[in-house]
N, CA, C and O atoms as CSV, one atom per row, in Angstrom:
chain,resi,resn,atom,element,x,y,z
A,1,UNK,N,N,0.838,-1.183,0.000
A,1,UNK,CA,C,0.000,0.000,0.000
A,1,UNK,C,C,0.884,1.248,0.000
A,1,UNK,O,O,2.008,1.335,0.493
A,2,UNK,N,N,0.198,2.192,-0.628
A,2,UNK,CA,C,1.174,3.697,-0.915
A,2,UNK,C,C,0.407,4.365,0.047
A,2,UNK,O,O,-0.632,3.785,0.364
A,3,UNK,N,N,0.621,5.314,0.532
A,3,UNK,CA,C,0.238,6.482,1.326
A,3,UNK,C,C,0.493,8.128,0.468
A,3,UNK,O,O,1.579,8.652,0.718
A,4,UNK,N,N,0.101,8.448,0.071
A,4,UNK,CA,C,-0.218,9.804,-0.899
A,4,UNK,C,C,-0.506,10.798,0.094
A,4,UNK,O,O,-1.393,10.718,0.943
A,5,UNK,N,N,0.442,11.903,-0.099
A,5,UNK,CA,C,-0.189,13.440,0.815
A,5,UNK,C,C,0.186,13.857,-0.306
A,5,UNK,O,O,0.914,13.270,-1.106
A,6,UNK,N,N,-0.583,15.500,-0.460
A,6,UNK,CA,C,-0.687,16.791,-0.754
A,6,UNK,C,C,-1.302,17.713,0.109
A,6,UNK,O,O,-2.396,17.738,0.673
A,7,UNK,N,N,0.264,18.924,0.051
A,7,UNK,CA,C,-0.546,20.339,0.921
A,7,UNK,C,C,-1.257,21.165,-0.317
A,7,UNK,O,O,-0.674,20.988,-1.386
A,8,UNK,N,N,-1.924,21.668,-0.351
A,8,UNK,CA,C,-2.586,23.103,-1.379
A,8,UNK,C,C,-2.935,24.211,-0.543
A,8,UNK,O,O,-3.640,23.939,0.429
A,9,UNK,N,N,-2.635,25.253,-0.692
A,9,UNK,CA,C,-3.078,26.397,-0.217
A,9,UNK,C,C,-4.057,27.371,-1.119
A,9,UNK,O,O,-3.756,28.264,-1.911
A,10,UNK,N,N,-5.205,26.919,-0.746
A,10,UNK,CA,C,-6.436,27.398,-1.454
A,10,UNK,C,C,-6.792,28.861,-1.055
A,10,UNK,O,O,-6.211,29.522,-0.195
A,11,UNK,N,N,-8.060,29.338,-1.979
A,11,UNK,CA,C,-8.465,30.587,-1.761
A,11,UNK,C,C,-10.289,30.131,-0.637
A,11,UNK,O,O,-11.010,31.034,-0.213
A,12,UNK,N,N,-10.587,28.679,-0.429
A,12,UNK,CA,C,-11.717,29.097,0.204
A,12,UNK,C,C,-11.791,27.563,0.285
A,12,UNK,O,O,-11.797,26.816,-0.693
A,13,UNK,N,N,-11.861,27.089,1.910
A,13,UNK,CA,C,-11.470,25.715,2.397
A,13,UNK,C,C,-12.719,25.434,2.063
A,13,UNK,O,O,-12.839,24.891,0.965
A,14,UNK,N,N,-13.778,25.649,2.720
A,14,UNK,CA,C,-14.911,25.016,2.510
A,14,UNK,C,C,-15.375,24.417,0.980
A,14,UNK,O,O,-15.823,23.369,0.516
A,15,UNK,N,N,-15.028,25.585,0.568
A,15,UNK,CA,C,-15.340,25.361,-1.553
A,15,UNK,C,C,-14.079,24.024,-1.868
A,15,UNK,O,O,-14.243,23.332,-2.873
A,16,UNK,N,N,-13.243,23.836,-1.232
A,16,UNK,CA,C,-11.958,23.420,-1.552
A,16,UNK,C,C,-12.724,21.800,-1.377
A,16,UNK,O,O,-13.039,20.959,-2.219
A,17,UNK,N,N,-12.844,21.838,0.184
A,17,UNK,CA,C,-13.418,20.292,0.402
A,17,UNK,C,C,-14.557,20.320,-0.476
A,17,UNK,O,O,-14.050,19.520,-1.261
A,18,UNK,N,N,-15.910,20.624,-1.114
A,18,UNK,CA,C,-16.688,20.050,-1.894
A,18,UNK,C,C,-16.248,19.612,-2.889
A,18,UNK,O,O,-16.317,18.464,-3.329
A,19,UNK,N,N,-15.798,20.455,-3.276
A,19,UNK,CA,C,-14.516,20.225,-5.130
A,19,UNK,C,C,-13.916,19.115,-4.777
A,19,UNK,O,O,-13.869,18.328,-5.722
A,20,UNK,N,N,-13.476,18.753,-3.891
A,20,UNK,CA,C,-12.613,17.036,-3.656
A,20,UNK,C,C,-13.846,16.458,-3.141
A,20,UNK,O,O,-13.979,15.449,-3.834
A,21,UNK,N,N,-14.708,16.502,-2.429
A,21,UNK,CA,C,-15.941,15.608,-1.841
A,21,UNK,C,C,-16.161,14.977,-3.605
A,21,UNK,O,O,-16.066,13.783,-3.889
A,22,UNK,N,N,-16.464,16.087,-4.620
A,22,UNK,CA,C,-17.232,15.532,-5.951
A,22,UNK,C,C,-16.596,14.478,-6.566
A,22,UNK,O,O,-17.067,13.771,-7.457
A,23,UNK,N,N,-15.151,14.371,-5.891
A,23,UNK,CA,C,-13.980,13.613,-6.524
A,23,UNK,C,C,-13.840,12.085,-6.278
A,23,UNK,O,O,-13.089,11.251,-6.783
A,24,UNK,N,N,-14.732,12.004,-5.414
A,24,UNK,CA,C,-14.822,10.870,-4.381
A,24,UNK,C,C,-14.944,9.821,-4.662
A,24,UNK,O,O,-14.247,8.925,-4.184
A,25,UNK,N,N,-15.960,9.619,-5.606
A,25,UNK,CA,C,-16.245,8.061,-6.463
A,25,UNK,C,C,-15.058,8.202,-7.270
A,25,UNK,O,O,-14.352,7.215,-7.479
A,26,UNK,N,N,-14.791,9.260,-7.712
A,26,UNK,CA,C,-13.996,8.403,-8.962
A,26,UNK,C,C,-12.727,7.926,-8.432
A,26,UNK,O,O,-12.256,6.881,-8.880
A,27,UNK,N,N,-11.845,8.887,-7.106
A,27,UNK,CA,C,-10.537,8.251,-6.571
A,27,UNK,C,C,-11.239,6.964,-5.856
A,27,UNK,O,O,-10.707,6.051,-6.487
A,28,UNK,N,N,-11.832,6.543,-5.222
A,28,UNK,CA,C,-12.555,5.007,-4.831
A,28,UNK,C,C,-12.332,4.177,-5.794
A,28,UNK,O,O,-11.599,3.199,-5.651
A,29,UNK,N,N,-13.031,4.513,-7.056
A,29,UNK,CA,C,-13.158,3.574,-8.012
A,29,UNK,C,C,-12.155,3.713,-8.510
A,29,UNK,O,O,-12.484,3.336,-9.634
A,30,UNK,N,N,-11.083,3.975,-8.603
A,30,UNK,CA,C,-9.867,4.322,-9.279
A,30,UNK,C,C,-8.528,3.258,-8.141
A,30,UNK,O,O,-7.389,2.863,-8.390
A,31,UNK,N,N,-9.525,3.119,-6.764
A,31,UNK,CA,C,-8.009,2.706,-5.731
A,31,UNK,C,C,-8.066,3.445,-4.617
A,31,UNK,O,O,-8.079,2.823,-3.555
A,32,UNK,N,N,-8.112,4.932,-4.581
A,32,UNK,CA,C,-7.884,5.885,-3.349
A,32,UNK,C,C,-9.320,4.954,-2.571
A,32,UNK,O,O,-10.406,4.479,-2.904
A,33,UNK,N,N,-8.284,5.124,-1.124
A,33,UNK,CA,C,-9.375,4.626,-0.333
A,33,UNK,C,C,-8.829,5.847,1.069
A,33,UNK,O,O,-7.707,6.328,0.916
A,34,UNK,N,N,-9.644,6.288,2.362
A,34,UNK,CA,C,-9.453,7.133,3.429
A,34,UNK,C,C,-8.980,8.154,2.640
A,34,UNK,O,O,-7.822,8.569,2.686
A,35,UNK,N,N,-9.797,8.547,1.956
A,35,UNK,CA,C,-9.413,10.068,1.428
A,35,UNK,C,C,-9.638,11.073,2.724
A,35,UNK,O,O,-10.740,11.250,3.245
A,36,UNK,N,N,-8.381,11.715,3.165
A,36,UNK,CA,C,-8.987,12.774,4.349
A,36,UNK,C,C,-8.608,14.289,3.840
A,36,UNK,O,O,-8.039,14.514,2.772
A,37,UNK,N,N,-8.953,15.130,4.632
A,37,UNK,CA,C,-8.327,16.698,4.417
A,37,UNK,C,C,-8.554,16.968,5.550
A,37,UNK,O,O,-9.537,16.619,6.204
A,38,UNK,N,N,-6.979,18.114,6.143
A,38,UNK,CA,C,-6.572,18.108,7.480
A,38,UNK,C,C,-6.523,20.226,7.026
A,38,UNK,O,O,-5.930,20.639,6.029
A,39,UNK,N,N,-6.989,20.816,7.649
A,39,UNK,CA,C,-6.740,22.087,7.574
A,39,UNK,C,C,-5.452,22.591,8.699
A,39,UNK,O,O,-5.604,22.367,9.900
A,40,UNK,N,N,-4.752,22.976,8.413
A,40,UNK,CA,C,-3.240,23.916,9.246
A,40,UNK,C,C,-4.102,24.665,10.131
A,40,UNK,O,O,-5.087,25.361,9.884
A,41,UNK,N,N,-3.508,24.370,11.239
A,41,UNK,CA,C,-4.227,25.170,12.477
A,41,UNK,C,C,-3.720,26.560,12.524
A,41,UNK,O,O,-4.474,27.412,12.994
A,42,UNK,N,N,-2.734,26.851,12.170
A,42,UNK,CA,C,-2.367,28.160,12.288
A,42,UNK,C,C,-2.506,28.840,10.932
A,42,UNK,O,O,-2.658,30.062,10.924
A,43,UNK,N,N,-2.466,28.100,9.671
A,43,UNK,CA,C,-2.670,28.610,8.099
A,43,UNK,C,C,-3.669,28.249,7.747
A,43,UNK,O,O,-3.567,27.323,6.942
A,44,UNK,N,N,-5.072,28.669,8.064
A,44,UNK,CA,C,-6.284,28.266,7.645
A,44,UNK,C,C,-6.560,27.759,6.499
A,44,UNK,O,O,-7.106,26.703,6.181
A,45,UNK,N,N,-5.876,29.123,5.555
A,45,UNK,CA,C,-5.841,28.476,3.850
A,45,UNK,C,C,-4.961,27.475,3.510
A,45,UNK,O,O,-4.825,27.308,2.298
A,46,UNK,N,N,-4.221,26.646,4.364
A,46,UNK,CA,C,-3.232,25.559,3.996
A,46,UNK,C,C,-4.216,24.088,4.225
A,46,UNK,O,O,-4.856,23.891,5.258
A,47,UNK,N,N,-4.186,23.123,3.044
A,47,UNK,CA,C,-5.172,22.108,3.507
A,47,UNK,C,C,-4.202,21.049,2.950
A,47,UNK,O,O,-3.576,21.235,1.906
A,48,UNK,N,N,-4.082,19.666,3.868
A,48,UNK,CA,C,-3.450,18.758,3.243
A,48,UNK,C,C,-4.043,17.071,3.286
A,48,UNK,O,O,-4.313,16.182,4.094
A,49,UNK,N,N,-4.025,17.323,1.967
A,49,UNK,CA,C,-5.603,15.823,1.458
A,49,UNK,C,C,-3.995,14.485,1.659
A,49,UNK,O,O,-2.783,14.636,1.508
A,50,UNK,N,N,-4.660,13.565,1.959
A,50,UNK,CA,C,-3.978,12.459,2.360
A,50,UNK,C,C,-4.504,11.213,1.865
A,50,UNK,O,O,-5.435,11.010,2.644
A,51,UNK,N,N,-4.483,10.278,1.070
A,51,UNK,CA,C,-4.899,8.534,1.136
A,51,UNK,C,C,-4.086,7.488,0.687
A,51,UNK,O,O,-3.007,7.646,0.115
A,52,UNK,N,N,-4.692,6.262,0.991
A,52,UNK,CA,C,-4.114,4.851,0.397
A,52,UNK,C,C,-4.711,5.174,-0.817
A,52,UNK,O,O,-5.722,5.828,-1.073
A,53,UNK,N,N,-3.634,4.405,-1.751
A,53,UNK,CA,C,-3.270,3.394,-2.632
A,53,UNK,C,C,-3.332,2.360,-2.839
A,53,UNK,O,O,-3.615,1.895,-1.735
A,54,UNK,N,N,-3.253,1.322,-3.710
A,54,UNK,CA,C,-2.765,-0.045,-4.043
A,54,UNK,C,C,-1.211,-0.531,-4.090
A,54,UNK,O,O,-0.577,-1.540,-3.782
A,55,UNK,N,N,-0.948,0.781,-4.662
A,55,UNK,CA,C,0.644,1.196,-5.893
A,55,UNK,C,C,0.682,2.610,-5.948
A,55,UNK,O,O,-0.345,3.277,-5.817
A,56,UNK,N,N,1.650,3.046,-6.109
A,56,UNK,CA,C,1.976,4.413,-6.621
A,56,UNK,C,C,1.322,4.773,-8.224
A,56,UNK,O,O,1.027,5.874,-8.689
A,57,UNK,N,N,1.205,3.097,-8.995
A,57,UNK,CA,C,0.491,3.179,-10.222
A,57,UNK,C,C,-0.617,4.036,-10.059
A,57,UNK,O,O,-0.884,5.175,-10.444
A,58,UNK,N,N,-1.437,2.803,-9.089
A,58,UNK,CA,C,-2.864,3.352,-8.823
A,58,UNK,C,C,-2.959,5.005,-9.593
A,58,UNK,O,O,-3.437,5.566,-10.579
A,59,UNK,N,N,-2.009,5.322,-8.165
A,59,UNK,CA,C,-2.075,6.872,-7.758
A,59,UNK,C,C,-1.706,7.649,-9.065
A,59,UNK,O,O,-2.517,8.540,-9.316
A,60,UNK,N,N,-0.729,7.531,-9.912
A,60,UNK,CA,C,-0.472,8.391,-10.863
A,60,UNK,C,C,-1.039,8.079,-11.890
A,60,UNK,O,O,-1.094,8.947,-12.761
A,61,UNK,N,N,-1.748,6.552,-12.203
A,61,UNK,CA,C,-3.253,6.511,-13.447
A,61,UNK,C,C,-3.568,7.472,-13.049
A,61,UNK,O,O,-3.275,8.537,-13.592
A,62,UNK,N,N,-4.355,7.357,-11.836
A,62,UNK,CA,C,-5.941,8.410,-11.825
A,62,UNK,C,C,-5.592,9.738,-11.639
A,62,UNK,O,O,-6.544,10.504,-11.486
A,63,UNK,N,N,-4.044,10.397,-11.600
A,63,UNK,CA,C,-3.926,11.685,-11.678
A,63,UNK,C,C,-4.090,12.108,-12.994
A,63,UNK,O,O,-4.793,13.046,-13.368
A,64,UNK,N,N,-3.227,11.176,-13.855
A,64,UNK,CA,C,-3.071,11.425,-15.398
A,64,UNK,C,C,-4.730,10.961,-15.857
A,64,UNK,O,O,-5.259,11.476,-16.842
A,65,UNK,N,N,-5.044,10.507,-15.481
A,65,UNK,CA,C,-7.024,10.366,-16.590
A,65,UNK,C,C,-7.973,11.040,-15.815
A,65,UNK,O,O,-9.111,10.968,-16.280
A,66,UNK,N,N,-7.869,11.601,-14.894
A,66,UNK,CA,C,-8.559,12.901,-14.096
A,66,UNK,C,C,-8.005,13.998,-14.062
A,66,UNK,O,O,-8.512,14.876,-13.364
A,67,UNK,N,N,-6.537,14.325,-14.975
A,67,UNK,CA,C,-6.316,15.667,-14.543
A,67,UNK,C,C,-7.301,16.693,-14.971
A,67,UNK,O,O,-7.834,17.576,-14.299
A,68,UNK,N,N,-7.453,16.348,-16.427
A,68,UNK,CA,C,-8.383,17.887,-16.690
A,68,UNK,C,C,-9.997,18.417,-15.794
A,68,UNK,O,O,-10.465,19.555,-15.759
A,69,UNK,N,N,-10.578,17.114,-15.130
A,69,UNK,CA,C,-11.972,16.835,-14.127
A,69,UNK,C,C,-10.816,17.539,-13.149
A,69,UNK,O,O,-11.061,18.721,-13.387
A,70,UNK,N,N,-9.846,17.551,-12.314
A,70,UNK,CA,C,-9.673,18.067,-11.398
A,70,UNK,C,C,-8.870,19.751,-11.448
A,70,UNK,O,O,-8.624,20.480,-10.488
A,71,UNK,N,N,-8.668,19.934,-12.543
A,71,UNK,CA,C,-8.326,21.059,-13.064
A,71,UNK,C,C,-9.165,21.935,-13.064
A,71,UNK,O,O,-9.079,23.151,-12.890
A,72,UNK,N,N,-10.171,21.134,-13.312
A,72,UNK,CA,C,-11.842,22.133,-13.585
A,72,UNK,C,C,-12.154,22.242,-12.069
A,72,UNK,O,O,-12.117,23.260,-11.377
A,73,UNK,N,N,-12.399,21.257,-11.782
A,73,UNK,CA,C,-13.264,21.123,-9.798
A,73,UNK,C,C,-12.113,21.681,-8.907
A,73,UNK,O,O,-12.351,22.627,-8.156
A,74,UNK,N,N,-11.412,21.366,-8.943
A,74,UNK,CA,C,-10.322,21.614,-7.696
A,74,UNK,C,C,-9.649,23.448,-8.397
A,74,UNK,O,O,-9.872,24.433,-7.693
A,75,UNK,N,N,-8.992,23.594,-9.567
A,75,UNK,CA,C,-8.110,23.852,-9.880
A,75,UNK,C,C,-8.255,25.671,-9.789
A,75,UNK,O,O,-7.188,26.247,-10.004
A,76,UNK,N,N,-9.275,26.434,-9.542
A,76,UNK,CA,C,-9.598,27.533,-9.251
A,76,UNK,C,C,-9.535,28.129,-8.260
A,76,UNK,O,O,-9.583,29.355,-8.163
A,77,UNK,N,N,-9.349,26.874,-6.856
A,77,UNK,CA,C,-9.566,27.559,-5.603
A,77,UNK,C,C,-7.464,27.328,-5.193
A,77,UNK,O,O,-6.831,28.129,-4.504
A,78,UNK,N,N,-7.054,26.469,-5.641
A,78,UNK,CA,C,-5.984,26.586,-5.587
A,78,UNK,C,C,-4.537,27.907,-6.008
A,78,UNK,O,O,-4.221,28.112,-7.180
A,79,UNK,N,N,-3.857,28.632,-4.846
A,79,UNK,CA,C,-3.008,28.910,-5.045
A,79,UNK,C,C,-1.934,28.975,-5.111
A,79,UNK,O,O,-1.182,29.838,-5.564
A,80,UNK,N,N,-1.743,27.812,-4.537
A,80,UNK,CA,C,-0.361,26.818,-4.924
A,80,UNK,C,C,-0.131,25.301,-4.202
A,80,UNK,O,O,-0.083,25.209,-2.975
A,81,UNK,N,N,-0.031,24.454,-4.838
A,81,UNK,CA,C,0.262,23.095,-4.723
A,81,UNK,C,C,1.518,22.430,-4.546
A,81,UNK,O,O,2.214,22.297,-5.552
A,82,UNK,N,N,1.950,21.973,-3.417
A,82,UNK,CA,C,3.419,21.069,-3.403
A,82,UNK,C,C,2.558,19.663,-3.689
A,82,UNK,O,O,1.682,18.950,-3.200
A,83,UNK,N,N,3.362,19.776,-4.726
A,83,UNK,CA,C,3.524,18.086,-5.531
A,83,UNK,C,C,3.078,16.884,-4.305
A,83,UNK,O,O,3.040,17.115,-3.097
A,84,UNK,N,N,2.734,15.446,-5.030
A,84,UNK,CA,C,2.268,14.344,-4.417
A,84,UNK,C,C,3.701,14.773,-3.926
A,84,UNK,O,O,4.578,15.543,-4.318
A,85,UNK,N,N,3.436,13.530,-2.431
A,85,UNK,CA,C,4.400,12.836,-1.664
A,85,UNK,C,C,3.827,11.461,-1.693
A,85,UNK,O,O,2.641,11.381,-1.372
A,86,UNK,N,N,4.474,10.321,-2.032
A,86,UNK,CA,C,4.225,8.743,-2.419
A,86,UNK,C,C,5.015,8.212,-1.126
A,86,UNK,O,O,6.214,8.452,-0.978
A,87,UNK,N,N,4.092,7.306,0.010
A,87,UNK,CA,C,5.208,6.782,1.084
A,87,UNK,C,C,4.850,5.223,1.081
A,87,UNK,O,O,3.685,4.849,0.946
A,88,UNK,N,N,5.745,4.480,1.210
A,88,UNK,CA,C,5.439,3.336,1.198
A,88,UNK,C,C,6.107,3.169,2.579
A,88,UNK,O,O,7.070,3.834,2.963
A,89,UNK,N,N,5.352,2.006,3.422
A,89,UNK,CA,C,5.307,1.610,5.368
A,89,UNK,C,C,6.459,0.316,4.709
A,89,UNK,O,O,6.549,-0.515,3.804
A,90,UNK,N,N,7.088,0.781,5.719
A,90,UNK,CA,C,8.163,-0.167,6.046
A,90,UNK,C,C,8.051,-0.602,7.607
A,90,UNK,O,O,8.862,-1.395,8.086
C-alpha cells in the first residue's frame, strides 16, 4: 500500500473540500481509499488531502485520466500546490 499526501493552499477551504468531496467516487473507483483533508491550524488556507493506494500506479493513473476533471473542480480555488508525496510503510 502507498500512502499519498498533498498540501494546497487554497483561496476558500470550505469550496476546496466540496470540489474534492465531488472527486470521491472516482478516486474510490480508481483505488484511493481514506481520502482525508486536514486544515493547518495556524494557516487556515493551507489544507493537506492524504490517502491509500494499491501502488503508486494506482495513484499516478488516476492523476493522469482525471487531470483535466480536477483542473476544472479543484483547480480555481488553488493557489499553490506542493507536488504528491508517495510513502510506502516499512
Amino acid at each position: 500500500m502507498i500512502y499519498n499526501t498533498e498540501t494546497f493552499e487554497v483561496s476558500d477551504v470550505a469550496r476546496f473540500k466540496e470540489a474534492m468531496d465531488s472527486l470521491r467516487a472516482a478516486l474510490t473507483e480508481a483505488g484511493g481509499a481514506d481520502v482525508r483533508l486536514f486544515q493547518h491550524v495556524n494557516e487556515p488556507n493551507r489544507v493537506l488531502a492524504s490517502m491509500w493506494w494499491p501502488d503508486a500506479e494506482s495513484c499516478r493513473a488516476f492523476a493522469h485520466n482525471h487531470e483535466e476533471e480536477f483542473r476544472a473542480t479543484v483547480g480555481p480555488l488553488i493557489s499553490s500546490h506542493q507536488p504528491e508525496d508517495l510513502w510506502e510503510q516499512i
